[in-house]
C-alpha positions in Angstrom: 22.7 -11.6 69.0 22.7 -10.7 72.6 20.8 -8.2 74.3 20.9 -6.9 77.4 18.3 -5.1 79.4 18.1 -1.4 80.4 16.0 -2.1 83.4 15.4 1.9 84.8 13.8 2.4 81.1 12.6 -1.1 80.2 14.5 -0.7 76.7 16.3 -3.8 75.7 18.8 -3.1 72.9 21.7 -5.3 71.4 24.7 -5.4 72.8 26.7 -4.6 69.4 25.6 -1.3 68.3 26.2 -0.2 65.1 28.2 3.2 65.2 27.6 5.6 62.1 31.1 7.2 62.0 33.3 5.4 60.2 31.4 4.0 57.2 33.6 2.9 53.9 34.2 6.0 51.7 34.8 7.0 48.2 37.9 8.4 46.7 36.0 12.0 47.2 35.3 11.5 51.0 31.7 10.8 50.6 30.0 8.0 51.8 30.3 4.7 50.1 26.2 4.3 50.2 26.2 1.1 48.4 28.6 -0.5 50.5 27.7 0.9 53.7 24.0 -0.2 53.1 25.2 -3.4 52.7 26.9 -3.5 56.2 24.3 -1.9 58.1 21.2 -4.2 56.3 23.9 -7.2 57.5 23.7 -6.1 61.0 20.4 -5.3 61.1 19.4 -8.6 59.7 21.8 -10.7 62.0 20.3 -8.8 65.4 22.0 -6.1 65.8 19.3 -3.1 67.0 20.8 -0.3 68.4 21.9 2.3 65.4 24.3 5.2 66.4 25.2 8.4 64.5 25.4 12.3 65.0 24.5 15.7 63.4 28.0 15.9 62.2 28.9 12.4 61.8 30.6 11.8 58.3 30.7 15.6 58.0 26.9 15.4 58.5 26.0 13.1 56.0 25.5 10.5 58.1 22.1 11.2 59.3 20.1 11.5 56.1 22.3 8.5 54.8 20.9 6.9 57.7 17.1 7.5 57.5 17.6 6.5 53.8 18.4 2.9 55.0 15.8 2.8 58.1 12.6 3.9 56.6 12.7 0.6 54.9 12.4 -1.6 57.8 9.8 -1.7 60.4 10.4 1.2 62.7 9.5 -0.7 66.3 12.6 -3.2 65.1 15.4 -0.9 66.5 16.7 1.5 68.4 17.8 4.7 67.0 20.1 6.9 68.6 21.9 10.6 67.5 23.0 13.5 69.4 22.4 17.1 69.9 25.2 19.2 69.1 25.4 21.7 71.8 27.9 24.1 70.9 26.1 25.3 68.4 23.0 26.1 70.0 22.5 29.6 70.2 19.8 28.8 73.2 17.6 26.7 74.7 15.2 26.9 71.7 17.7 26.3 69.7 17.7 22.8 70.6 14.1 22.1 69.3 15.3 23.8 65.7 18.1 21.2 65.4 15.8 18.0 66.4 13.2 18.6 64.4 15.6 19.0 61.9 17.3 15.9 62.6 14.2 14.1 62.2 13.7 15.3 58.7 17.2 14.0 57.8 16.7 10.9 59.4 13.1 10.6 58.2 11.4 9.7 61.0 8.8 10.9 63.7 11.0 9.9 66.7 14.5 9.2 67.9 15.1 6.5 70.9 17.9 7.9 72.7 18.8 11.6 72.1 22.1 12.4 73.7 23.6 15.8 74.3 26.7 15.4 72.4 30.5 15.3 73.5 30.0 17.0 77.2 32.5 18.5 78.7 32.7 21.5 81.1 32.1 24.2 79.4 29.4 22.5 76.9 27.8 21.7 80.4 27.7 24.5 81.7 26.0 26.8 78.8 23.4 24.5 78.0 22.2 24.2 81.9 22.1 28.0 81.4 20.1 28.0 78.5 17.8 25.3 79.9 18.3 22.8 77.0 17.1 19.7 79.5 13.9 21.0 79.7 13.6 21.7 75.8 14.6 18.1 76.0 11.9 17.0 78.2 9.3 18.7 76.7 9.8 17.3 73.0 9.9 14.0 75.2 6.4 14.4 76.3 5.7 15.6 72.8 7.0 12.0 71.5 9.6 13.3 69.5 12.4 11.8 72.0 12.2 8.8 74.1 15.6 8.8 76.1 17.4 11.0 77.4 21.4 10.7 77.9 24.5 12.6 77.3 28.0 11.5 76.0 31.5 12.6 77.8 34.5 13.6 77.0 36.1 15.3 79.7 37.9 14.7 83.4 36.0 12.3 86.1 35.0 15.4 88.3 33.0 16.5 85.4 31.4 13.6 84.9 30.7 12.9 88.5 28.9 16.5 88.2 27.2 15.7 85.0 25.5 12.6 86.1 24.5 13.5 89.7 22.8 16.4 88.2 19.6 14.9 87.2 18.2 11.1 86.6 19.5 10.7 83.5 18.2 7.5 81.2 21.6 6.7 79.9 24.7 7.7 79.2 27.5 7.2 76.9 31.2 7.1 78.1 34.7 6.1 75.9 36.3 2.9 77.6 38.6 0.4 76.6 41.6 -1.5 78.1 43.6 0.7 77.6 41.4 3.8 78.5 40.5 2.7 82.3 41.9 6.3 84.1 41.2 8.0 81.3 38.3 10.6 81.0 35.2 9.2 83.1 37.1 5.7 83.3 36.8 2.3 85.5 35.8 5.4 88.2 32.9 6.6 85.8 31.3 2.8 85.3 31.3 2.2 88.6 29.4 5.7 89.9 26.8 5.0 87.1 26.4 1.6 88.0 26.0 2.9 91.7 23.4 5.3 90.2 21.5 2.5 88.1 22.4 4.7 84.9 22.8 1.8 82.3 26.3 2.6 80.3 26.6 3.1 76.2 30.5 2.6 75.3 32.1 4.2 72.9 35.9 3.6 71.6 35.6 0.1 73.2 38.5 -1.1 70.4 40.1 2.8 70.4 39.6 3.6 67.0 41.0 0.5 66.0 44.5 0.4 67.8 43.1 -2.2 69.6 42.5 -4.6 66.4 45.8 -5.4 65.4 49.1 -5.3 66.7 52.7 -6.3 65.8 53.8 -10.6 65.9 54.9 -10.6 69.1 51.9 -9.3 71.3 49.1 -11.5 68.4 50.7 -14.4 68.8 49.7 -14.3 73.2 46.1 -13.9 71.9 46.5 -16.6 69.4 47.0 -19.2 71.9 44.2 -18.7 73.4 42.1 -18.8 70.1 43.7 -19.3 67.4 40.1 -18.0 65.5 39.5 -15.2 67.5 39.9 -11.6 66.0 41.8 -9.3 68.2 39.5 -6.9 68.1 37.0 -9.2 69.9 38.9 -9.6 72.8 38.8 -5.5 73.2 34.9 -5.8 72.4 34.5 -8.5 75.1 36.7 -7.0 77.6 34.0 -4.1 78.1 31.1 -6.4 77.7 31.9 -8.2 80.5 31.0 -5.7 82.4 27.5 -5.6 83.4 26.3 -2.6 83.4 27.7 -1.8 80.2 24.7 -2.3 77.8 25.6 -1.3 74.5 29.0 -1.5 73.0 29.5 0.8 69.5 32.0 0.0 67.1 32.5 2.3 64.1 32.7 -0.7 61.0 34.1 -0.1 57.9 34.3 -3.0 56.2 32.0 -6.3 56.0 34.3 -8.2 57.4 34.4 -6.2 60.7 30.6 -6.1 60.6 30.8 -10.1 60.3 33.4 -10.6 63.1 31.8 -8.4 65.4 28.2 -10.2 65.1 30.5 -13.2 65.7 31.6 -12.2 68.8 28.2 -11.5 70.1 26.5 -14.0 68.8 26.7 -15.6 71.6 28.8 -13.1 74.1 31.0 -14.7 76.1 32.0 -12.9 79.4 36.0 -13.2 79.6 38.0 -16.1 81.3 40.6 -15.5 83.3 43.3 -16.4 81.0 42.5 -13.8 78.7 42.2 -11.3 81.4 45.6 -11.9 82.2 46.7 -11.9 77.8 44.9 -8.5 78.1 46.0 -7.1 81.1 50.0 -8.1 80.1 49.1 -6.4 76.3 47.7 -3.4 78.0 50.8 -3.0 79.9 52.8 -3.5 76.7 51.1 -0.9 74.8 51.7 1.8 77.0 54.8 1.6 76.9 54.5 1.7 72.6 51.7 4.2 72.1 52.6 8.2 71.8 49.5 9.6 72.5 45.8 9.1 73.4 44.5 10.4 69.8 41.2 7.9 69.2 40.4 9.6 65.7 37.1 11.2 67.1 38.3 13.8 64.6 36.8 16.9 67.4 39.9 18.7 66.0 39.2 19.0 62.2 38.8 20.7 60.1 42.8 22.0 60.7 42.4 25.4 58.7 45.6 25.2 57.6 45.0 20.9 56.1 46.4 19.2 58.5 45.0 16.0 58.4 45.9 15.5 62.3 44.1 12.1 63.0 45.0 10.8 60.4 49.1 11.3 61.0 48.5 10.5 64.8 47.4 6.9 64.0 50.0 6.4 61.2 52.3 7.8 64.0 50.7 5.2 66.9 50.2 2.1 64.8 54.1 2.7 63.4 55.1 2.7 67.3 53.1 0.0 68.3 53.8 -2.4 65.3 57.2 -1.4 65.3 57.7 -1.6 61.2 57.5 0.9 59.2 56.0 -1.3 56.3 52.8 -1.3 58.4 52.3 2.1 57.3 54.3 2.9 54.3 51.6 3.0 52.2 49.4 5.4 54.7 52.4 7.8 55.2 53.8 8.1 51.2 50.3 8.1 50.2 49.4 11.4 52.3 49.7 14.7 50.4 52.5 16.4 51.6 50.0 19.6 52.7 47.9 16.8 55.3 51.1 16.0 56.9 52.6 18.0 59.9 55.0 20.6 58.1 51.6 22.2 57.2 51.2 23.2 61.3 51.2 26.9 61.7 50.7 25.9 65.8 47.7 28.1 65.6 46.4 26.1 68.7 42.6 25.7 67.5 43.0 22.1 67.0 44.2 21.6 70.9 40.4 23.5 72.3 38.0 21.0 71.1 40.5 17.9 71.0 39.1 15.3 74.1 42.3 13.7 74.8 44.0 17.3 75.5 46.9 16.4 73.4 48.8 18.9 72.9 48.5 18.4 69.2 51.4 21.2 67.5 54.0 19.2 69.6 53.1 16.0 68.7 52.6 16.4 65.0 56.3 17.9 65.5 57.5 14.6 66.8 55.4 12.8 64.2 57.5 14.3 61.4 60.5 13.4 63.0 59.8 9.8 63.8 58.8 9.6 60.0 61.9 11.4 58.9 64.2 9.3 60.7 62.2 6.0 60.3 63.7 4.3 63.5 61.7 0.5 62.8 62.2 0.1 59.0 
């Protein structure tokens, strides 16, 4: 497995990281712990060393599911990562509260890099005022941190204010092929590389729109390996970029644990044929895709059921594959209360959504599109 070196910190993680979001599930929602523990003792066995999940993450079970699996393996073998999740902080205090109590869920005495979770603007804004960083810094010198760094989701101005505000450790941005002007963006790597502020990505395969895609547009990558996984050429487009240190994919199945070891095991940096293969699919996406919905899943729970990621990438992956048999069984199979004739517009899905989709109109134009199935 390759690693890659965070030389401002001295850490030296693996370049896959494992990202605790997306883990199989049962009929009921829950985690599928049996299978899941399977997939993460895979990675972790095959060199993967950098583990990444969140307070909420799998509506938080994620964390203690987590710790369950790590207390069993030595604790100086990887990196563990999870965020602070700032908008619920009441104050600065606050923050110490939810750490120490994410330490008991992930039953351990430390975390390696603490992030303040899904930045944007306003998030900013409140926590500098209630002087979270220095809560931060002083359960770092108490041991219970080791890194500090932040994840984004929000315009480049922000994230130009963000990470000039203090010398940060690390931080964690969502980029992609297909993402470059979007959010902190190809502008965003290149100010933290400027800074010597070693890069985590996130959404490096877009929540999977990335991994598959209709005859036409596989068949280009196929001639240029006809082994290769799609998805790898999405993984490796971001790798080759060096100061990108960590690249986290949200697996859900074995077999995208396996491929994904695969493709960094060794990493190859891209040629410059598949630049090109990736550079002509990009530009034929765009013009496929309806909207910039990743699945981050910021905008549930609707109140009213809506399942709205769910319908946005049964509405993208329809579009891009151009079939509708690619997603038959997704779209008949969703109760009829998930689907968008259960939007009341209410508008509390579009405040937290990081895209800023204007999600009402689009789940209109979902319904539609499905109604009128265009691509049979």
């Amino acid at each position: 497995m390759e690693k890659r070196k965070m030389e401002n910190i001295g850490a030296e993680p693996s370049m896959l990281g494992f990202g605790c979001m997306r883990f199989p599930t049962l009929e009921d929602g829950s985690i599928n712990e049996a299978e899941a523990e399977k997939m993460l003792n895979y990675a972790l066995d095959h060199g993967v060393t950098y583990v990444d999940t969140a307070y909420f993450y799998h509506d938080g079970a994620s964390e203690p599911f987590v710790g369950k699996v790590l207390e069993k393996r030595d604790r100086n073998s990887f990196y563990l990562a999870t965020k602070l999740p700032v908008w619920i902080l009441k104050d600065g205090e606050d923050a110490r509260r939810v750490c120490m109590e994410q330490l008991s869920r992930l039953r351990t005495d430390y975390v390696d890099f603490y992030l303040l979770h899904a930045l944007n603007r306003e998030r900013w804004e409140k926590l500098v005022e209630q002087g979270v960083i220095d809560v931060l810094e002083q359960l770092r010198e108490e041991g219970k941190i080791r890194y500090i760094g932040f994840s984004f989701h929000d315009d480049y101005e922000v994230f130009e204010e963000i990470i000039q505000y203090r010398k940060w450790d690390f931080c964690q941005i969502q980029l992609n092929y297909m993402d470059t002007e979007e959010q902190a963006g190809m502008k965003g790597y290149r100010l933290a590389e400027k800074l010597g502020v070693p890069l985590v990505i996130m959404e490096p395969v877009r929540g999977g729109a990335l991994a598959n895609f209709s005859e036409d547009l596989n068949a280009k990558f196929r001639t240029l390996d006809e082994k290769a996984s799609i998805a790898s050429y999405a993984l490796r487009y971001v790798g080759s970029l060096p100061n990108v240190k960590v690249i986290l994919s949200g697996m859900s199945t074995m077999e995208q644990v396996e491929d994904n070891i695969n493709t960094f095991s060794p990493f190859c940096p891209l040629n410059i044929r598949e630049e090109v293969a990736i550079a002509n699919t990009a530009a034929a996406l765009r013009a496929r895709v309806q909207n910039g919905c990743t699945g981050c899943r910021y905008c549930m729970p609707c109140p009213h059921g809506v399942d709205i990621p769910g319908n946005f990438k049964l509405w993208n992956t329809y579009h891009m594959y151009q079939r509708y048999e690619s997603v038959r069984f997704g779209w008949e199979g969703k109760a009829e209360s998930e689907k968008p004739t259960s939007c009341v517009c209410c508008g509390k899905c579009m405040v937290n959504c990081p895209q800023k989709i204007n999600i009402p109109m689009d789940l209109q134009k979902v319904q539609k599109d499905f109604d009128e199935r265009i691509w049979k």
